[in-house]
mmCIF file as gemmi writes it, N, C-alpha and C atoms, coordinates in Angstrom:
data_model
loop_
_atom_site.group_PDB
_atom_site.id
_atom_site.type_symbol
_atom_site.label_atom_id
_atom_site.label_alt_id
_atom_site.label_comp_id
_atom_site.label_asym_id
_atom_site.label_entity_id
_atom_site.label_seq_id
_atom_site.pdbx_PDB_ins_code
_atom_site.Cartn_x
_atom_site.Cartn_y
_atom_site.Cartn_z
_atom_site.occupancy
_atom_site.B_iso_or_equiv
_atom_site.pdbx_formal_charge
_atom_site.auth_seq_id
_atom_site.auth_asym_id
_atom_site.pdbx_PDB_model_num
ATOM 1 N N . UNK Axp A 1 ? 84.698 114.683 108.461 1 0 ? 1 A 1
ATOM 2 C CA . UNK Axp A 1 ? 83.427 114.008 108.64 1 0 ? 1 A 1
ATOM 3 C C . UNK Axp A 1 ? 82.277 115.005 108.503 1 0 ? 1 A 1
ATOM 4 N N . UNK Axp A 2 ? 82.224 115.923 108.424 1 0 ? 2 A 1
ATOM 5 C CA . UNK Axp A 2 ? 81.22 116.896 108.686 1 0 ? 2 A 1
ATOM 6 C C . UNK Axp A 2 ? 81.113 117.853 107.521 1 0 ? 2 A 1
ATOM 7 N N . UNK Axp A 3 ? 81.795 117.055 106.441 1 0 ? 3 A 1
ATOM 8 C CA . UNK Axp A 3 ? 81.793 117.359 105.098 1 0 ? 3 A 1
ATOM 9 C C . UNK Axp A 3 ? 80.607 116.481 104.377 1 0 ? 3 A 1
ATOM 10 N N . UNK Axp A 4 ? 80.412 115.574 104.697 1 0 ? 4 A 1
ATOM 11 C CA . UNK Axp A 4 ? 80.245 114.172 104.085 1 0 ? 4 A 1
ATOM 12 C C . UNK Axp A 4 ? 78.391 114.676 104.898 1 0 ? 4 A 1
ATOM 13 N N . UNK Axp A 5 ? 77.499 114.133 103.321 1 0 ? 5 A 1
ATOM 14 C CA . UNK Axp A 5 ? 76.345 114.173 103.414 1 0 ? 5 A 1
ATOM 15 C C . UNK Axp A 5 ? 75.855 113.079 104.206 1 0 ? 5 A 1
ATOM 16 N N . UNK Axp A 6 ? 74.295 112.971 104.745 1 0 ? 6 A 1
ATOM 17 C CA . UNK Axp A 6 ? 74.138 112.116 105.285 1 0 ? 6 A 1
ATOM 18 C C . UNK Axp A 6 ? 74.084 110.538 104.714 1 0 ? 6 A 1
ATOM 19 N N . UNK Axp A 7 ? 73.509 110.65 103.285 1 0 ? 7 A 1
ATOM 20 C CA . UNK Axp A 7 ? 73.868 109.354 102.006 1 0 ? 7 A 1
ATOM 21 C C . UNK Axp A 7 ? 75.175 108.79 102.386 1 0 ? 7 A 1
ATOM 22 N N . UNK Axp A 8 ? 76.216 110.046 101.903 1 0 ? 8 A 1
ATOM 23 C CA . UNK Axp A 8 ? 77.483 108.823 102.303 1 0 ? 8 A 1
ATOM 24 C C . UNK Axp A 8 ? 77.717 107.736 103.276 1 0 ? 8 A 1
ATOM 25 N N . UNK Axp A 9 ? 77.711 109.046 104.814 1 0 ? 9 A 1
ATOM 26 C CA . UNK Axp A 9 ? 77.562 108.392 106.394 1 0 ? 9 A 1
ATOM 27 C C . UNK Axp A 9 ? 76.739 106.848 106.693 1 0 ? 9 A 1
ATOM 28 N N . UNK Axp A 10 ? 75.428 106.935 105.587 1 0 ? 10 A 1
ATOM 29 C CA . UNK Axp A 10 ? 74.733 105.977 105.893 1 0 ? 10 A 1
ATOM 30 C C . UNK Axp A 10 ? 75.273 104.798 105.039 1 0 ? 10 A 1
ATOM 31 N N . UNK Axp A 11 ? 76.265 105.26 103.967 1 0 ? 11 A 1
ATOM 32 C CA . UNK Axp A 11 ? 76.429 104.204 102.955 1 0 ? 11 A 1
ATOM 33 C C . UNK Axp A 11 ? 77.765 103.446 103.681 1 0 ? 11 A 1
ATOM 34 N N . UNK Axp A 12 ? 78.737 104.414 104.343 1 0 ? 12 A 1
ATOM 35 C CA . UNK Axp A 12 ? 79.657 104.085 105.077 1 0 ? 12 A 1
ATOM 36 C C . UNK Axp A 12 ? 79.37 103.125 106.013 1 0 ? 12 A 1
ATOM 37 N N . UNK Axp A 13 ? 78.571 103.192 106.951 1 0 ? 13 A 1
ATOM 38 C CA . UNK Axp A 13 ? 77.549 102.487 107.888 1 0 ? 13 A 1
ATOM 39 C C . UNK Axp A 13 ? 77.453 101.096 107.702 1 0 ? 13 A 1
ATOM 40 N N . UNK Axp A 14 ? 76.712 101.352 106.674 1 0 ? 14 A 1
ATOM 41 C CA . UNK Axp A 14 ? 75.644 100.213 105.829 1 0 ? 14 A 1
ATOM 42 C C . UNK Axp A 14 ? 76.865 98.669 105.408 1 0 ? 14 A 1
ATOM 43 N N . UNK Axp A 15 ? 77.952 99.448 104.753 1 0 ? 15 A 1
ATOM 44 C CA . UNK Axp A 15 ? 79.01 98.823 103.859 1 0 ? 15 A 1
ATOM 45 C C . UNK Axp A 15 ? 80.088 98.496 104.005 1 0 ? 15 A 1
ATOM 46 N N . UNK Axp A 16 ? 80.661 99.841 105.378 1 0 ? 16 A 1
ATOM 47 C CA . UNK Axp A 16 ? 82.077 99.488 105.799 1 0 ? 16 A 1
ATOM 48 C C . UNK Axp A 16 ? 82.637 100.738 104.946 1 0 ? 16 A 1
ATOM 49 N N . UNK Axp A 17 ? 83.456 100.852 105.547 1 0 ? 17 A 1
ATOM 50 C CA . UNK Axp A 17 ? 84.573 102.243 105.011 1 0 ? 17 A 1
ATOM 51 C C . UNK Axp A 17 ? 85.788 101.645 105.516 1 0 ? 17 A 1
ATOM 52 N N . UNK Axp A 18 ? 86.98 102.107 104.987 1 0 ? 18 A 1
ATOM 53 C CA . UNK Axp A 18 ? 88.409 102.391 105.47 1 0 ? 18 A 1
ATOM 54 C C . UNK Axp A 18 ? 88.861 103.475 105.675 1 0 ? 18 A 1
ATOM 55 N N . UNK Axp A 19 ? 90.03 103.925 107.041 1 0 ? 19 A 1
ATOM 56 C CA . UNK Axp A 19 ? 90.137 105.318 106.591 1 0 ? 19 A 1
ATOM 57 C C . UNK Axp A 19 ? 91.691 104.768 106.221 1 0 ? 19 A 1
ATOM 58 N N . UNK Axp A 20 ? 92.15 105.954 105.32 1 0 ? 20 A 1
ATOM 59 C CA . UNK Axp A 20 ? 93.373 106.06 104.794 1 0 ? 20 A 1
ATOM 60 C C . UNK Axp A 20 ? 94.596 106.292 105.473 1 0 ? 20 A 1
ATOM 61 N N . UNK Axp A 21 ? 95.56 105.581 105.448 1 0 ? 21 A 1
ATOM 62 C CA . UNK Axp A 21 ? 96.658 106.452 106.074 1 0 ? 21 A 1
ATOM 63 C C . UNK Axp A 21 ? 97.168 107.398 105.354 1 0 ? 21 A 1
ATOM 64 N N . UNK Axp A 22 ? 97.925 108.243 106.518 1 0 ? 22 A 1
ATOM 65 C CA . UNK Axp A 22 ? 98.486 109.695 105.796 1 0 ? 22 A 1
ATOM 66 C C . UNK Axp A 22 ? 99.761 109.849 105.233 1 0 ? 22 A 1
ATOM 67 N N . UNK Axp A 23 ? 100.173 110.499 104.428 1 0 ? 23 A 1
ATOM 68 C CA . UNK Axp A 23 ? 101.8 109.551 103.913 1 0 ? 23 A 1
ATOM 69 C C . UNK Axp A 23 ? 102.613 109.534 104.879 1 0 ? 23 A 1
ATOM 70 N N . UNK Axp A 24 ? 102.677 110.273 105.833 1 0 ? 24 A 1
ATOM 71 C CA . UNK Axp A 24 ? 103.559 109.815 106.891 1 0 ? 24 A 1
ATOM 72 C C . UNK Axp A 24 ? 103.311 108.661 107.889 1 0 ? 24 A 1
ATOM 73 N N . UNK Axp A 25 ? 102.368 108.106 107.776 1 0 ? 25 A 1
ATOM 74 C CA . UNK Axp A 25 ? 101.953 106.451 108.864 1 0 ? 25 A 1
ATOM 75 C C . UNK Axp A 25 ? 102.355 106.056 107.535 1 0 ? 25 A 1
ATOM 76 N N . UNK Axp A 26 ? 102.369 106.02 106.027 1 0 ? 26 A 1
ATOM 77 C CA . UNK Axp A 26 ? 103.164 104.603 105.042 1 0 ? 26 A 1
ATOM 78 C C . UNK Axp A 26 ? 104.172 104.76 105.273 1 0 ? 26 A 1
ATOM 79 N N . UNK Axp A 27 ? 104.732 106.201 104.731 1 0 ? 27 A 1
ATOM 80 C CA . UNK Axp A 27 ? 106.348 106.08 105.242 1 0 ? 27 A 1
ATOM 81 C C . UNK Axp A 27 ? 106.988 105.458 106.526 1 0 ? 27 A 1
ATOM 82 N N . UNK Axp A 28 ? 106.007 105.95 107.565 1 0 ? 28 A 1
ATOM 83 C CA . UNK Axp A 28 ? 106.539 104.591 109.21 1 0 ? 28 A 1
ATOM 84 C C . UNK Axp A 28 ? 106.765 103.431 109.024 1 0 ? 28 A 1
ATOM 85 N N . UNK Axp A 29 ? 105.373 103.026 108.489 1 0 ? 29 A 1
ATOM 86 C CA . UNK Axp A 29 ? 105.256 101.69 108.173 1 0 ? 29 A 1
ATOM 87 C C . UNK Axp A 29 ? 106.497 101.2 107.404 1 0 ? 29 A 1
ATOM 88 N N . UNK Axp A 30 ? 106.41 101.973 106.141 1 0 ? 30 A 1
ATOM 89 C CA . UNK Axp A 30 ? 107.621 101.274 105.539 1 0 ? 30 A 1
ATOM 90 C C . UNK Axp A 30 ? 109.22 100.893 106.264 1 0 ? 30 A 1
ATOM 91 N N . UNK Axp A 31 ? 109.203 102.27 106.606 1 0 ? 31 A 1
ATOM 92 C CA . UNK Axp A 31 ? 110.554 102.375 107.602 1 0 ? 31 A 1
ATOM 93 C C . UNK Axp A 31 ? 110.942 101.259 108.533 1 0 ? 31 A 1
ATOM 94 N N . UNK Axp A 32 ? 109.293 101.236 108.972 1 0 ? 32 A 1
ATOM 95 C CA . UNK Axp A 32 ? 109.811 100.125 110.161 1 0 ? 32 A 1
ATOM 96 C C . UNK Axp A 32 ? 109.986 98.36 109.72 1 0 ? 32 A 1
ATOM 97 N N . UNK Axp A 33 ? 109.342 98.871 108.736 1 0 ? 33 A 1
ATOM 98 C CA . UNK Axp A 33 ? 109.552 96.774 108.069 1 0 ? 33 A 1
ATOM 99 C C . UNK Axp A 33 ? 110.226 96.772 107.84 1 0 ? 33 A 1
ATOM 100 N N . UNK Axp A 34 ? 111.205 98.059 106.851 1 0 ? 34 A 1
ATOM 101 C CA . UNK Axp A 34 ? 112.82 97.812 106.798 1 0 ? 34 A 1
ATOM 102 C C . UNK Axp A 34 ? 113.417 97.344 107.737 1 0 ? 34 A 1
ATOM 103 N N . UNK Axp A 35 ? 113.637 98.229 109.15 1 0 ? 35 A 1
ATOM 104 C CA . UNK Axp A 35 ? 113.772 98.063 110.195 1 0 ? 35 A 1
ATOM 105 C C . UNK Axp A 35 ? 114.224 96.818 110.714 1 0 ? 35 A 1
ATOM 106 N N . UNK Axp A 36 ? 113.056 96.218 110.765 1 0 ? 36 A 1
ATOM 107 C CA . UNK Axp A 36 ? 113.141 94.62 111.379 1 0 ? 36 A 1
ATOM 108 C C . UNK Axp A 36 ? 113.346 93.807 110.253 1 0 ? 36 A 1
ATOM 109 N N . UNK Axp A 37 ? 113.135 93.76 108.849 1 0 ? 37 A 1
ATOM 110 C CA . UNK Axp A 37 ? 113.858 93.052 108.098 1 0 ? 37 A 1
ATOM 111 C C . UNK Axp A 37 ? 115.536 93.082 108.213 1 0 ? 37 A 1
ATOM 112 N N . UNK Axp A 38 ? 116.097 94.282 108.86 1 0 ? 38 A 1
ATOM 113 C CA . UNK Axp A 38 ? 117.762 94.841 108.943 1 0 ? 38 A 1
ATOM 114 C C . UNK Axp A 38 ? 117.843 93.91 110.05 1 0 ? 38 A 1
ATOM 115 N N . UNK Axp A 39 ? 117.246 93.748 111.156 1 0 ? 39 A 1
ATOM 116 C CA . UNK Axp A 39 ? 117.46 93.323 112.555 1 0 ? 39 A 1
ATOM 117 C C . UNK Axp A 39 ? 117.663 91.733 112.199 1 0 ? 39 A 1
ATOM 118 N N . UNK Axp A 40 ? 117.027 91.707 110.931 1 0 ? 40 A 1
ATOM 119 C CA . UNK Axp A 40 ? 117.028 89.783 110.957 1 0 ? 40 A 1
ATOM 120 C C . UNK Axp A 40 ? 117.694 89.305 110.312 1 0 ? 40 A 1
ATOM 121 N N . UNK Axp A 41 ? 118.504 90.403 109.537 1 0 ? 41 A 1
ATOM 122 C CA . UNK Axp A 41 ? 119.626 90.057 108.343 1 0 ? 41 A 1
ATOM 123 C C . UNK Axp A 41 ? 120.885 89.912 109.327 1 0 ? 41 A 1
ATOM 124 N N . UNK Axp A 42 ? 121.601 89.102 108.639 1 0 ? 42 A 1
ATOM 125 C CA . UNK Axp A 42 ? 123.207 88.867 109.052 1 0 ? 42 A 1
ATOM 126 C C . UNK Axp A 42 ? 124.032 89.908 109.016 1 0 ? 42 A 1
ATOM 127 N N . UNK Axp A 43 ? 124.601 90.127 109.78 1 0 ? 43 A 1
ATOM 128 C CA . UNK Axp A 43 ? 125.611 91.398 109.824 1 0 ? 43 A 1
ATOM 129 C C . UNK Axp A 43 ? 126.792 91.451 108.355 1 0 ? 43 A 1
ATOM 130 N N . UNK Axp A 44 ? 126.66 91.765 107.914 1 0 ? 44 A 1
ATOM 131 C CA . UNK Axp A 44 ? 127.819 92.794 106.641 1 0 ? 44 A 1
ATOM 132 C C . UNK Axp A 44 ? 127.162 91.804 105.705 1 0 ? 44 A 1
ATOM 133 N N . UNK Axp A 45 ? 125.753 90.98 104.981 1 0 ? 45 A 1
ATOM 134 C CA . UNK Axp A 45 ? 125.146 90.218 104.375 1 0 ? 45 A 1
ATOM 135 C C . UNK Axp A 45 ? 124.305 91.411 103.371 1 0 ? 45 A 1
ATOM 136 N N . UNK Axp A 46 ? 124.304 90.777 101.793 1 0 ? 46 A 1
ATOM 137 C CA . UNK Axp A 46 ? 123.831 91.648 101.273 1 0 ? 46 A 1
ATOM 138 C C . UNK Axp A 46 ? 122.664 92.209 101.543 1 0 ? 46 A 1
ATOM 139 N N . UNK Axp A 47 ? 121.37 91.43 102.141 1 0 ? 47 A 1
ATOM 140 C CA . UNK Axp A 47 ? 120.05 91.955 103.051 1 0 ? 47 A 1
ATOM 141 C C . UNK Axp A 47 ? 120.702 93.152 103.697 1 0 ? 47 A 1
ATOM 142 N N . UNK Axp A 48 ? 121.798 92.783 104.502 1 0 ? 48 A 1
ATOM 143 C CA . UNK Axp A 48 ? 122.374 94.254 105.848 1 0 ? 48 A 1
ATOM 144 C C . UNK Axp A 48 ? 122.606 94.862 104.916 1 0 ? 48 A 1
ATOM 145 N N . UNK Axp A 49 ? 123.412 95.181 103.897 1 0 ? 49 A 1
ATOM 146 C CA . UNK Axp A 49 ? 123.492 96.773 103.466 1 0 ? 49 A 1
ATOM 147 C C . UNK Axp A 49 ? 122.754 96.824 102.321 1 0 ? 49 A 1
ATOM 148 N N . UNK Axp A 50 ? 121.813 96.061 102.015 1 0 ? 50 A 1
ATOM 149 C CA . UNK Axp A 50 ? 120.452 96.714 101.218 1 0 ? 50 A 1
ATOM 150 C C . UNK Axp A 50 ? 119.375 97.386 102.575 1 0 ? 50 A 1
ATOM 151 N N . UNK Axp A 51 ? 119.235 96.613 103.334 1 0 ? 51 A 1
ATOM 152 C CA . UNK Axp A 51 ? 118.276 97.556 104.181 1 0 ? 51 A 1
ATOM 153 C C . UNK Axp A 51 ? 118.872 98.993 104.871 1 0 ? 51 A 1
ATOM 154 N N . UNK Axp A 52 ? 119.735 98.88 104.933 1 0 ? 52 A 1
ATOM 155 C CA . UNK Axp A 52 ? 121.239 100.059 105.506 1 0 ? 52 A 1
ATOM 156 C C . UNK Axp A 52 ? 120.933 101.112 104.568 1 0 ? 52 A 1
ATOM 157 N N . UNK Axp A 53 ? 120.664 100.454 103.472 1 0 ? 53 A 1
ATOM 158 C CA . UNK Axp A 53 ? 121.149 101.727 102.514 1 0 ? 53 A 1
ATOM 159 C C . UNK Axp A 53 ? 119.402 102.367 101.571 1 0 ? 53 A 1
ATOM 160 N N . UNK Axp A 54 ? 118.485 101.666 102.385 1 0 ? 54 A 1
ATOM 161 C CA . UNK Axp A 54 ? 117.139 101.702 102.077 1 0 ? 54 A 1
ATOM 162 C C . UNK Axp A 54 ? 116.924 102.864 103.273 1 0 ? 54 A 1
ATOM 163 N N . UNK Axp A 55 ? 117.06 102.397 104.638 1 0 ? 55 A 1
ATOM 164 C CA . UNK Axp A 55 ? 116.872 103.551 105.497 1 0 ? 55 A 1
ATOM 165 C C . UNK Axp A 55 ? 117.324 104.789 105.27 1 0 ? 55 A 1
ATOM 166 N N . UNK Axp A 56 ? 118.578 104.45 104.612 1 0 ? 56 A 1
ATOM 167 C CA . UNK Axp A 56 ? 119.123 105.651 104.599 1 0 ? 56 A 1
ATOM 168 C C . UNK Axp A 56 ? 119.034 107.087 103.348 1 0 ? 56 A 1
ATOM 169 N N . UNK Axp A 57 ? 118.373 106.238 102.71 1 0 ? 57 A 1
ATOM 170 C CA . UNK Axp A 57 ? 117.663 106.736 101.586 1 0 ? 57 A 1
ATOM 171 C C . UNK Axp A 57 ? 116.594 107.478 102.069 1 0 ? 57 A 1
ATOM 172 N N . UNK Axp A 58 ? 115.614 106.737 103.115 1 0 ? 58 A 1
ATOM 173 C CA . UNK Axp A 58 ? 114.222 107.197 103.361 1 0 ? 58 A 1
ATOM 174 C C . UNK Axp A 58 ? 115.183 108.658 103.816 1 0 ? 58 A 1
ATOM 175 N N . UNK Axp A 59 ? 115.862 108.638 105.143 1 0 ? 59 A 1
ATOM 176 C CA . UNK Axp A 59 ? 116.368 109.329 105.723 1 0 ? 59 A 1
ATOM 177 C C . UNK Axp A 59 ? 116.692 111.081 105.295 1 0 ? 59 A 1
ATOM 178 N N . UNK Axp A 60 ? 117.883 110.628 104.062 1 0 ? 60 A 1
ATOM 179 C CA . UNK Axp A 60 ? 118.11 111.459 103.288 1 0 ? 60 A 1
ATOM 180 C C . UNK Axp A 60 ? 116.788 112.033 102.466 1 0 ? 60 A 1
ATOM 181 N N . UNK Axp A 61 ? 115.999 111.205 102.092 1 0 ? 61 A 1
ATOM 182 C CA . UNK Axp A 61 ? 114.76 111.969 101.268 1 0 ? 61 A 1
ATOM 183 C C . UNK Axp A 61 ? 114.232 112.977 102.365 1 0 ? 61 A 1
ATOM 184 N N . UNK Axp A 62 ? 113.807 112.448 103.376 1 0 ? 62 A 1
ATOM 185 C CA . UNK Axp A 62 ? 112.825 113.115 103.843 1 0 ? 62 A 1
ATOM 186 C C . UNK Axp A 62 ? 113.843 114.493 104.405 1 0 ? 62 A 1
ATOM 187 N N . UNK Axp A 63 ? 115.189 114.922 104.897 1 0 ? 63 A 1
ATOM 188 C CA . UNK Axp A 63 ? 115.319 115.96 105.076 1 0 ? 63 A 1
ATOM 189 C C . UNK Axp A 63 ? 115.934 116.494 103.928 1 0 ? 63 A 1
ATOM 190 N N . UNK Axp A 64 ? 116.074 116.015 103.105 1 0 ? 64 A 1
ATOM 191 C CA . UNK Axp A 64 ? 115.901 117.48 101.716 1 0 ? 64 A 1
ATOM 192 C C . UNK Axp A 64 ? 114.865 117.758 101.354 1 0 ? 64 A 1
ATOM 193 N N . UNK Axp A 65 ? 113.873 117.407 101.428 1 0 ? 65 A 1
ATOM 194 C CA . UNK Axp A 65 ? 112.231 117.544 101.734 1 0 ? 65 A 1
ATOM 195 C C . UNK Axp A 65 ? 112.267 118.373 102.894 1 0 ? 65 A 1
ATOM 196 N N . UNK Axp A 66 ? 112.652 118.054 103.344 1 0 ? 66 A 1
ATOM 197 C CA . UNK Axp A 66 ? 112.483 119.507 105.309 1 0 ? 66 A 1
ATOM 198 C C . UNK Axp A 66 ? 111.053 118.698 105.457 1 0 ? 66 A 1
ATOM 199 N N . UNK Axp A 67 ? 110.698 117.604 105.461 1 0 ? 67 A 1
ATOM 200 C CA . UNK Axp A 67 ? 110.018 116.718 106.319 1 0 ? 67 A 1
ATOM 201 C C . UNK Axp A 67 ? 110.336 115.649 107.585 1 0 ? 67 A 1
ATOM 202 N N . UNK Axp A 68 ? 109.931 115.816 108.166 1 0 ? 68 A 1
ATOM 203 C CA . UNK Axp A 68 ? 110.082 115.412 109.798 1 0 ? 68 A 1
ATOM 204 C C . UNK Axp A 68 ? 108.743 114.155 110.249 1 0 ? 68 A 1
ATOM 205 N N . UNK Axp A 69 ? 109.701 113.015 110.586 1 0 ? 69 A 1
ATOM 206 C CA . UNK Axp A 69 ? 108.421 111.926 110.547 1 0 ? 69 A 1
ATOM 207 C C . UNK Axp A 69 ? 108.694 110.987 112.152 1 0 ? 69 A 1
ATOM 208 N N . UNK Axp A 70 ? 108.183 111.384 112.797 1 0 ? 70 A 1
ATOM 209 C CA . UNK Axp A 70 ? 108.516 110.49 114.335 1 0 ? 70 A 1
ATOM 210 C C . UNK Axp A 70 ? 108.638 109.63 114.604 1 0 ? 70 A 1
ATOM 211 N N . UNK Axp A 71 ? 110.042 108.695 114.894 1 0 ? 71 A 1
ATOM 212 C CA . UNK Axp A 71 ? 110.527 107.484 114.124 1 0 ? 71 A 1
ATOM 213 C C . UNK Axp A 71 ? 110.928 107.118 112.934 1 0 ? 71 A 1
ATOM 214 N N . UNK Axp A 72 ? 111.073 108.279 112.198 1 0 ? 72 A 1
ATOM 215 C CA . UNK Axp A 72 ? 112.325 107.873 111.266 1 0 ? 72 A 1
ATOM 216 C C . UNK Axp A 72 ? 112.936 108.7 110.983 1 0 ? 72 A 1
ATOM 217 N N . UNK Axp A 73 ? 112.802 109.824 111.109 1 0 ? 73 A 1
ATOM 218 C CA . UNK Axp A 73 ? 114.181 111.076 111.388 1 0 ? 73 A 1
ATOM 219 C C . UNK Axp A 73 ? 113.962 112.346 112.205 1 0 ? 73 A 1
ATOM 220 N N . UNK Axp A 74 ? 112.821 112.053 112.839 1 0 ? 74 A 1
ATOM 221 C CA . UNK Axp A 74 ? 112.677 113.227 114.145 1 0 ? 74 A 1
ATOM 222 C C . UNK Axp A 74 ? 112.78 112.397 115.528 1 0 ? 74 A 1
C-alpha cells in the first residue's frame, strides 16, 4: 500500500478494488472444494476416486515443490 500513489488510493476509493489471493489461499480453496465434493461422493464411486486422486495430486505436487500449505499438506 505505500507503494501506490495517491491517484490510485483515490481511484481505489472512488471505484472499489479487489485484493488478490495468494497462490496458496487458491490452492486451499481448491483443495478444500475437492474436499467436500469427496465427502459427498459415494464411497468406492467414480466421484470418490477422482477426488482421491485429485487431492492427491495437489499433495504430491506441492512436496516435490518443497511447498508447504496449511491444510493441505502441512
Amino acid at each position: 500500500m505505500n507503494d501506490l500513489d495517491l491517484m490510485t488510493i483515490a481511484a481505489a476509493l472512488i471505484n472499489g478494488y479487489e485484493v488478490e489471493k495468494t497462490p496458496e489461499e487458491k490452492v486451499r480453496e481448491y483443495y478444500a472444494a475437492n474436499y467436500q465434493r469427496h465427502e459427498q461422493s459415494m464411497p468406492r464411486s467414480k466421484d470418490d476416486f477422482y477426488t482421491s486422486g485429485v487431492a492427491e495430486g495437489v499433495r504430491n505436487t506441492l512436496d516435490c515443490l518443497g511447498i508447504k500449505i496449511e491444510g493441505v499438506n502441512a
